[in-house]
N, C-alpha and C positions, 0 to 999 in steps of 0.2 A: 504494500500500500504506500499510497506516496500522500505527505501532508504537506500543505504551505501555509505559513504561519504569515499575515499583518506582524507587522512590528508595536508600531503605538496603538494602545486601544486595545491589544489581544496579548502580546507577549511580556509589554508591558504596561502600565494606566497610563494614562494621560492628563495632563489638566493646562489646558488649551486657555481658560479664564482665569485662572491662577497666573500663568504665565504671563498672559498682558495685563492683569495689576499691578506683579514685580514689576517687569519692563518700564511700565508709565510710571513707574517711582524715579526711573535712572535719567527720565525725558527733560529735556527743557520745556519751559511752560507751556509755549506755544508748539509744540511737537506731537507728532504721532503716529505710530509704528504704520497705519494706514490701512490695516486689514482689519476683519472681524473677524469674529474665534471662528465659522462657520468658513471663509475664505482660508484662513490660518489652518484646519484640518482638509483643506482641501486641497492645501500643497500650498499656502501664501498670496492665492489669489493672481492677479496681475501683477504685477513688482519685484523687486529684486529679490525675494522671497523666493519665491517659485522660480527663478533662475536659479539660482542654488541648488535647490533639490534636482534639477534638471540637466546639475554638474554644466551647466554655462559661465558658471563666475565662482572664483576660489575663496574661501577663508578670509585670508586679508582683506578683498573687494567689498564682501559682508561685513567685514569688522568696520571698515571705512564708513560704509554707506551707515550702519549704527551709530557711529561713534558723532555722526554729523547730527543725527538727533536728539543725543545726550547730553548732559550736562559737561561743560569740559573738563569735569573733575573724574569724570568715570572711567574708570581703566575696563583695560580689555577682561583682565580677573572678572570682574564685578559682568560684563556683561556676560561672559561666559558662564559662572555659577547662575546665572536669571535663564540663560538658553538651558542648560542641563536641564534646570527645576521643571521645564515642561514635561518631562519623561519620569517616571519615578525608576528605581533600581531593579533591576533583573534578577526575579523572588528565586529564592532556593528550591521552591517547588514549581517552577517553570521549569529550572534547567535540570533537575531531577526527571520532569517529564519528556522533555528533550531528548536526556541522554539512555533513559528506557524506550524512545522509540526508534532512537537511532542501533541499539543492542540488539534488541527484536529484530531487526531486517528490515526496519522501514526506511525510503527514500523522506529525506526531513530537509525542507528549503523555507528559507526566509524571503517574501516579496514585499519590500518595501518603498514608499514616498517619503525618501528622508534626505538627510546633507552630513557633508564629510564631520560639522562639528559635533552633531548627535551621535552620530555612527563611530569615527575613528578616537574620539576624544573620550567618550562617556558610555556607549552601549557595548563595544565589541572589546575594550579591556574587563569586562566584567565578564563576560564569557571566556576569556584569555585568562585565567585566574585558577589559583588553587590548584595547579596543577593539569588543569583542561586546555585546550585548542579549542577553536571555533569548528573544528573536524569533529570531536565529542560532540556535536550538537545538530553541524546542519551538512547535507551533501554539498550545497550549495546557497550560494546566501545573492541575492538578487535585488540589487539597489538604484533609483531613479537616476542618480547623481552618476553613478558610475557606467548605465546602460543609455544616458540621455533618454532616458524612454520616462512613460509616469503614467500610475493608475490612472482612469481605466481605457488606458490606448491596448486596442487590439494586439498590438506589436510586441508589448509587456509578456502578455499571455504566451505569446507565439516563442517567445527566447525561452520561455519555463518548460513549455510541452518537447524542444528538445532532448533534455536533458531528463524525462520520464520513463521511468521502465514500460515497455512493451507490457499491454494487458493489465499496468495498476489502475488501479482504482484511485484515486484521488478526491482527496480531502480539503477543503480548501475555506481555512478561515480570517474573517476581514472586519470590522466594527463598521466597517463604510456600505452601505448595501449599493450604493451603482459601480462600486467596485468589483462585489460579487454577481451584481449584474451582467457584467462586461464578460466576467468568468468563462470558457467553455462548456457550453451545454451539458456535456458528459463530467463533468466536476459538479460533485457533492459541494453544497456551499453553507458553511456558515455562521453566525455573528459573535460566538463568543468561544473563547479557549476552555471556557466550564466545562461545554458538553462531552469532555474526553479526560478532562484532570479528576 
């Protein structure tokens, strides 16, 4: 059996309105990140957000285009612990389930809409930890930033069904439903990591 895991929202919580409260703490008066939580889980909307996730613009460029809305007291620290806090930590009983289904024989992939600072800074050293690889976890890990691809373009889909064993079955879970939408027909869909833990 083959699963594919969402990342924010399934593997780990989310708090998308937490997040732009921090953030409007670090703003100057007249500033504003320019999305809504609803844009913000959609990949940032129009704006330099969603280039990001899209791997069109680096780290630095993001820090830049931040730092211009910020107070000029605010260091790059400060914005980065405010980026992290969108995500909460990667639970012991996630990667415990992970690493029982990759044991079993199952194919285990991550598809996600994310950017290098969630990903390389904050999510994938915590699976790189204690002794584990990101191989203990997933066949393959499948990111916006890195494939220039983004939920729910067809094309996403089409780079995952590669890489699927002949005759699995597929499991495929998303918090996002026209992401699951998008999904192929013959993929089981859906919305929460409960109905298997």
């Amino acid at each position: 059996m083959t699963f594919v895991f969402d990342m924010g929202g399934v593997l780990v919580d989310i708090d998308v309105k937490g997040f732009l409260k921090r953030f409007s703490a670090l703003l100057l008066p007249d500033s504003e990140l320019g999305v809504s939580p609803d844009e913000l889980l959609g990949g940032g909307g129009d704006s330099f957000l969603h280039d990001y996730e899209m791997g069109t613009i680096g780290t630095e460029e993001v820090l830049r285009h931040l730092h211009a809305l910020c107070r000029p007291e605010v260091t790059d620290e400060q914005i980065r612990q405010v980026w992290f806090s969108e995500l909460a930590p990667v639970s012991k009983k996630v990667k415990s389930l992970l690493r029982n289904l990759r044991n079993e024989g199952n194919t285990v992939f991550m598809l996600s809409n994310t950017n290098p600072m969630h990903w390389e800074e904050y999510i994938m050293p915590m699976f790189c930890s204690d002794g584990y690889t990101l191989n203990d976890y997933f066949n393959r890990v499948f990111l916006s930033y890195k494939l220039h691809l983004f939920k729910p373009e067809p094309a996403m889909y089409a780079e995952i069904e590669k890489y699927i064993p002949a005759g699995d079955e597929v499991i495929y879970i998303d918090d996002v439903e026209k992401n699951r939408l998008a999904a192929p027909e013959s993929w089981w869909t859906m919305n929460s990591i409960n109905a298997i833990i």
